[in-house]
C-alpha positions in Angstrom: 89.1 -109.5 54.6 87.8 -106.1 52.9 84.1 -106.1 52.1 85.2 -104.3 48.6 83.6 -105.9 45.6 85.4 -105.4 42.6 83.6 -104.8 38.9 85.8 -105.3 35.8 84.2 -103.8 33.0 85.5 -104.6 29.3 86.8 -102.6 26.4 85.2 -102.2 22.8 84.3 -105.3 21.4 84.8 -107.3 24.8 82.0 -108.9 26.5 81.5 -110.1 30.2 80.1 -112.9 32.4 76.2 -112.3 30.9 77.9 -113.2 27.3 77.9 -116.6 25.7 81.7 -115.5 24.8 82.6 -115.7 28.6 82.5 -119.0 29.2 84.4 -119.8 26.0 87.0 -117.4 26.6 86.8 -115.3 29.7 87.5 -111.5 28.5 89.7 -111.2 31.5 92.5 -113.9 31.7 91.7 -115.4 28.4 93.7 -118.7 28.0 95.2 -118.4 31.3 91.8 -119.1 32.7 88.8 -116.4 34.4 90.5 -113.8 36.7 87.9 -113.8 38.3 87.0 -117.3 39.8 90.7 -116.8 40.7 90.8 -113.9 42.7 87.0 -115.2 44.4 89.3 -118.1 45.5 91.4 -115.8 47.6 87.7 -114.0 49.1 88.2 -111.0 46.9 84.7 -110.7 45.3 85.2 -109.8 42.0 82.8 -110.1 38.8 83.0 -109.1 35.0 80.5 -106.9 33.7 79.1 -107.3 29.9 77.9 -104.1 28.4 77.0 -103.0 24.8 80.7 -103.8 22.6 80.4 -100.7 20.5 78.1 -98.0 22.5 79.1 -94.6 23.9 80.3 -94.3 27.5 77.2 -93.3 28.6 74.8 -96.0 27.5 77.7 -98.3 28.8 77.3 -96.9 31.9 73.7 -97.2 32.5 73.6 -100.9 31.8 76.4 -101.5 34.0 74.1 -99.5 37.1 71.3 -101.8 35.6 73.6 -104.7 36.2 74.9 -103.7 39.8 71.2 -103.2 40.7 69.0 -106.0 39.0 66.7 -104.0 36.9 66.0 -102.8 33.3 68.6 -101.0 31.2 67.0 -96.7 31.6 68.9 -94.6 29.3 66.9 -91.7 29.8 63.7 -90.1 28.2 65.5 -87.2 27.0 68.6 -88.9 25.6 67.0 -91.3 24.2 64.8 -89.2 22.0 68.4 -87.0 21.0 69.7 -89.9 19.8 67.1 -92.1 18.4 67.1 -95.5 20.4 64.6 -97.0 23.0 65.0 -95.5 26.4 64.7 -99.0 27.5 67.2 -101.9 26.9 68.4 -105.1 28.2 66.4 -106.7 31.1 68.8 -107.6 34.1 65.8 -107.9 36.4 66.1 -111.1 39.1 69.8 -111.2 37.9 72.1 -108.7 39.3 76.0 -109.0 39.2 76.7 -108.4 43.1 73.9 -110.2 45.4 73.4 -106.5 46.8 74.1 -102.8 45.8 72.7 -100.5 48.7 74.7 -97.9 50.6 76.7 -100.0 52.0 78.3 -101.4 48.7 81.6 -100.4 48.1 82.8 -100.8 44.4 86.6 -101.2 42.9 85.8 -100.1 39.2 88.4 -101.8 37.1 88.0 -100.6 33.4 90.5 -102.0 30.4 90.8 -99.8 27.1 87.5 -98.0 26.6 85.9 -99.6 29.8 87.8 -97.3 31.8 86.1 -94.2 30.1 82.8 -96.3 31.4 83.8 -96.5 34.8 84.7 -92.6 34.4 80.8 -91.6 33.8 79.4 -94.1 35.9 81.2 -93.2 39.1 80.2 -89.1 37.4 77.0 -89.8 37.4 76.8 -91.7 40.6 78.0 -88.7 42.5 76.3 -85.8 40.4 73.5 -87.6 38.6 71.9 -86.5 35.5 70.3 -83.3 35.9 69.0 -83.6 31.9 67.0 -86.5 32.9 64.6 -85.4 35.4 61.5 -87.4 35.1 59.6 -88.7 38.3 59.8 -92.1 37.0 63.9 -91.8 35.6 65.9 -94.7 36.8 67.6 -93.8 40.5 71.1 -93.5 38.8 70.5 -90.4 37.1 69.4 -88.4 40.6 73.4 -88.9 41.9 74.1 -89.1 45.5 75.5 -92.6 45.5 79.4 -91.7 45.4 80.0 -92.8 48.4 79.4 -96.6 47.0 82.5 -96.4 44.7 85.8 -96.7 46.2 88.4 -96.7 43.8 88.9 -96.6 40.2 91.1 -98.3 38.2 91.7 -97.8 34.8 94.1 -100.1 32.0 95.1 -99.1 28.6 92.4 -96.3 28.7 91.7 -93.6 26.1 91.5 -90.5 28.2 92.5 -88.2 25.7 91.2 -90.5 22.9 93.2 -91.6 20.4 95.0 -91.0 16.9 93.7 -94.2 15.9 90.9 -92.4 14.9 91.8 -89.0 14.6 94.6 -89.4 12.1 92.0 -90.5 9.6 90.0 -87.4 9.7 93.4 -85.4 9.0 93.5 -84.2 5.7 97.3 -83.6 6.0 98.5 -87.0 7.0 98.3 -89.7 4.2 97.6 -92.7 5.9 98.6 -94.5 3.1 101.9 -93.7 2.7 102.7 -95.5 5.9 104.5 -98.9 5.2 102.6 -102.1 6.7 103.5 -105.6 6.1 101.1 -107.9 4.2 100.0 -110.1 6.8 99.4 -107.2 9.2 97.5 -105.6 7.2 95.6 -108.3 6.8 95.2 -108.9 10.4 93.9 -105.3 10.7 91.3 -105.8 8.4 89.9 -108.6 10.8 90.2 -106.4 13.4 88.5 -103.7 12.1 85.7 -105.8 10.9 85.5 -106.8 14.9 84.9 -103.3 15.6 82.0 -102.3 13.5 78.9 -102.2 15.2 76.3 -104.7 14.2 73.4 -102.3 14.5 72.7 -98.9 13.5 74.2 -95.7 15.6 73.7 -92.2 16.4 77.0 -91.0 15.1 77.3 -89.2 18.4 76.5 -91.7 20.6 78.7 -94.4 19.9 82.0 -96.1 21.4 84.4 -94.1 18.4 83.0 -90.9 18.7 83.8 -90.8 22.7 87.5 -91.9 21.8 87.8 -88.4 19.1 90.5 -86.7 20.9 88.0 -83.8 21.3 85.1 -85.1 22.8 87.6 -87.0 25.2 89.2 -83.6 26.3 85.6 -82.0 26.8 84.8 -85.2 28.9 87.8 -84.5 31.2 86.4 -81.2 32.2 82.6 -82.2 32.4 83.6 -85.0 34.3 85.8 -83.6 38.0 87.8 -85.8 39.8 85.9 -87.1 43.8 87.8 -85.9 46.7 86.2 -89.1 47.8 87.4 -92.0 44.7 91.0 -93.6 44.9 92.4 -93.5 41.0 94.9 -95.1 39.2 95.7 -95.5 35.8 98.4 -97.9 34.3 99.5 -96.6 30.9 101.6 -99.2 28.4 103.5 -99.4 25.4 104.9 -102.3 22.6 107.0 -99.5 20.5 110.2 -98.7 19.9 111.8 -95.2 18.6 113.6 -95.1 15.3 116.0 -92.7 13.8 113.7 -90.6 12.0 111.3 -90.1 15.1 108.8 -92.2 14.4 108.0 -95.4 16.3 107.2 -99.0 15.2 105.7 -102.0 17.1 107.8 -104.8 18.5 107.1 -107.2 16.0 108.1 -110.6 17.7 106.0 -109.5 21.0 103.1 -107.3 19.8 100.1 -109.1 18.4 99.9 -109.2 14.5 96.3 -108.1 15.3 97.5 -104.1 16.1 100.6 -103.7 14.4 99.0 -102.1 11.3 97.9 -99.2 13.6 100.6 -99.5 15.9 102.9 -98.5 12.8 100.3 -95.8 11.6 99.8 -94.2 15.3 103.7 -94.7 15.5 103.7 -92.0 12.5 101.6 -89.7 12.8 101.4 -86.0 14.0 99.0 -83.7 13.1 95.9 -81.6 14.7 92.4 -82.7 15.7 89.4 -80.6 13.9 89.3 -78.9 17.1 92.4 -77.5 17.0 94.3 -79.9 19.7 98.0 -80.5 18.4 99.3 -84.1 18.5 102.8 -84.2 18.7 105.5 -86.5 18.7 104.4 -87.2 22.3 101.5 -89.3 21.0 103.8 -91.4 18.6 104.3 -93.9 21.7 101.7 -96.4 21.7 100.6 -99.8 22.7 98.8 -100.7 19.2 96.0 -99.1 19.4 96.0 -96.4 22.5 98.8 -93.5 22.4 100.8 -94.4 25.6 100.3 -90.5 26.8 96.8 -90.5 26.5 96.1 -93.9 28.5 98.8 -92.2 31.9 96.2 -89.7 33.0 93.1 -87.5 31.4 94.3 -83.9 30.5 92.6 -81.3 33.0 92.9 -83.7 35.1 95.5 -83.7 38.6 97.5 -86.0 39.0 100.8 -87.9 40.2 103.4 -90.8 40.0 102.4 -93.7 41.7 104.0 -93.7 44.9 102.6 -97.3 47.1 103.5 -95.3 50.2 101.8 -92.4 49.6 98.5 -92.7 47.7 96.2 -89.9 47.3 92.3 -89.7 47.0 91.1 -87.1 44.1 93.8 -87.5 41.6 95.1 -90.0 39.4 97.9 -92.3 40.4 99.8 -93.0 37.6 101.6 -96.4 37.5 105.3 -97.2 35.8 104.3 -97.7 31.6 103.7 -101.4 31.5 105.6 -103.7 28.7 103.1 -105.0 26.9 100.2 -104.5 23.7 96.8 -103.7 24.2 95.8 -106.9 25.3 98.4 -108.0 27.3 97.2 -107.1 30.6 94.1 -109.5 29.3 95.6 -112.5 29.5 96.8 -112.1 25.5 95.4 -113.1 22.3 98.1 -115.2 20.7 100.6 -114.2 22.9 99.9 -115.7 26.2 100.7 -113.4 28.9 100.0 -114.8 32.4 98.2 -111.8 34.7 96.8 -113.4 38.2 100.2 -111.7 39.8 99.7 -108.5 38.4 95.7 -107.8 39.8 96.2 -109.9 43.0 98.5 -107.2 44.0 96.2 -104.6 42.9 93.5 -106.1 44.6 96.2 -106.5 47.6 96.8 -102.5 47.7 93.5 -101.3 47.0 92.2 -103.4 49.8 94.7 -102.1 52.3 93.6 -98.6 51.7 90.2 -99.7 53.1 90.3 -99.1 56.8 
């Protein structure tokens, strides 16, 4: 059996195996039970990482390196003076997620939604370090060198290139308005969006929704180079369907209520960020609340189909577009959708790579 331990790490407003929440409802499986006392069962070790719900990629990243290792949250002297927040935060000390991370770990970074673009600057920052943070006493992870511990990546319903449900709202030429949403989704997007708004005070640049601006995505993707060194793979999806006009609309009976308000809205719009980017009708296709093209691959970035025969290191493996909402490969909200299948044979493949 492979000696690959695998971290899941959530999406914005998720939570993870440190969180109260977990036992209640596991983040991954949901009603169909924790994914990962399942896969353990078959000797695949895999744990669920809890990180801040709303924070930028970056912060994210540094608790989950504070998790792997057992020791205080560091994010940096320097950033945290930029951005106004203690350089220290939660305490994982005595408690780490994996009994050892040394270089002889080997991780399998699976990342759903904006968890993915967490994975993206851990394993960065892993290889290349920080070089803004170079105190004597700055936490191990920001001096790089430690790519070789990460093994594949493995990314679900991800925001690579951001997405238009943010962007849209800072166009001045698309009326968000004028789109047509049912009562009771709009009603259910209300309670979503309530979900989603951080419960403390942020840094307006250093925060979850200003990573997922379709700008500062793309300027991620070039700041952040692929590892000859990192298996990738990312598995798009989409709940939409195309109608006459060009526009698409969610599958009502099988996408939850939760993200058809912006499913409908993403489904209509085309526009162009403030940095110029044009969104076309390419973007239309979405899974309620990611753009279908921006969760295959990041732009700037190589890649190519998925191939099970034929898998490369340093570019991103793109996987068939999967059925199903933004939370279907989580097990489902109100919509039950049963998942051990799916990531045992993803855990199958990626541990056949490892010889």
């Amino acid at each position: 059996m492979s000696k690959l331990k695998y971290i899941f790490v959530h999406g914005l407003s998720g939570w993870g195996s440190y969180d109260e929440a977990y036992r209640k409802t596991p983040y991954w499986g949901m009603r169909n039970g924790d994914l990962m006392v399942q896969l353990r069962q078959l000797g695949y070790d895999s744990y669920a990482a809890s990180v801040a719900p709303h924070d930028s990629a970056y912060d994210r990243a540094c608790e989950l390196y504070a998790q792997l290792t057992g020791t205080v949250t560091d994010y940096g002297r320097k950033h945290a003076e930029k951005y106004g927040h203690d350089r220290y935060g939660r305490d994982f000390t005595g408690k780490p997620l994996i009994p050892e991370f040394n270089d002889d770990t080997r991780l399998v970074l699976f990342g759903h939604s904006f968890g993915g673009t967490t994975i993206r600057i851990f394993a960065h920052i892993m290889e290349h370090g920080c070089q803004l943070e170079d105190d004597e006493d700055c936490s191990p992870f920001f001096k790089g060198g430690m790519g070789n511990r990460i093994f594949a990546l493995y990314t679900v319903a991800t925001p690579h290139n951001g997405t238009t449900a943010y962007d849209m709202y800072d166009d001045p030429d698309f009326d968000v308005s004028k789109v047509k949403v049912p009562f009771l989704a709009k009603k259910a997007s209300k309670m979503l969006s309530e979900r989603n708004t951080p419960t403390k005070p942020q840094h307006p640049e250093d925060c979850a929704a200003y990573d997922m601006h379709i700008d500062n995505a793309l300027r991620y993707n070039s700041e952040w180079p692929l590892s000859e060194n990192i298996y990738y793979f990312s598995q798009p999806c989409e709940m939409t369907q195309k109608k006459a006009d060009g526009t698409y609309y969610p599958i009502t009976m099988q996408m939850e209520l939760l993200f058809q308000s912006a499913s409908r809205r993403i489904g209509a719009y085309k526009g162009k960020t403030r940095g110029g980017f044009i969104i076309d009708e390419s973007w239309r296709e979405n899974d309620g609340l990611v753009n279908t093209v921006s969760a295959a691959w990041p732009l700037y970035n190589d890649h190519r189909k998925f191939n099970e025969k034929h898998i490369e290191k340093g570019k991103w493996n793109v996987l068939d577009t999967y059925h199903g909402d933004h939370m279907s490969l989580q097990g489902g909200l109100l919509h039950r959708n049963k998942i051990f299948s799916y990531y045992l044979k993803k855990v199958v493949l990626i541990a056949r790579l490892d010889k």
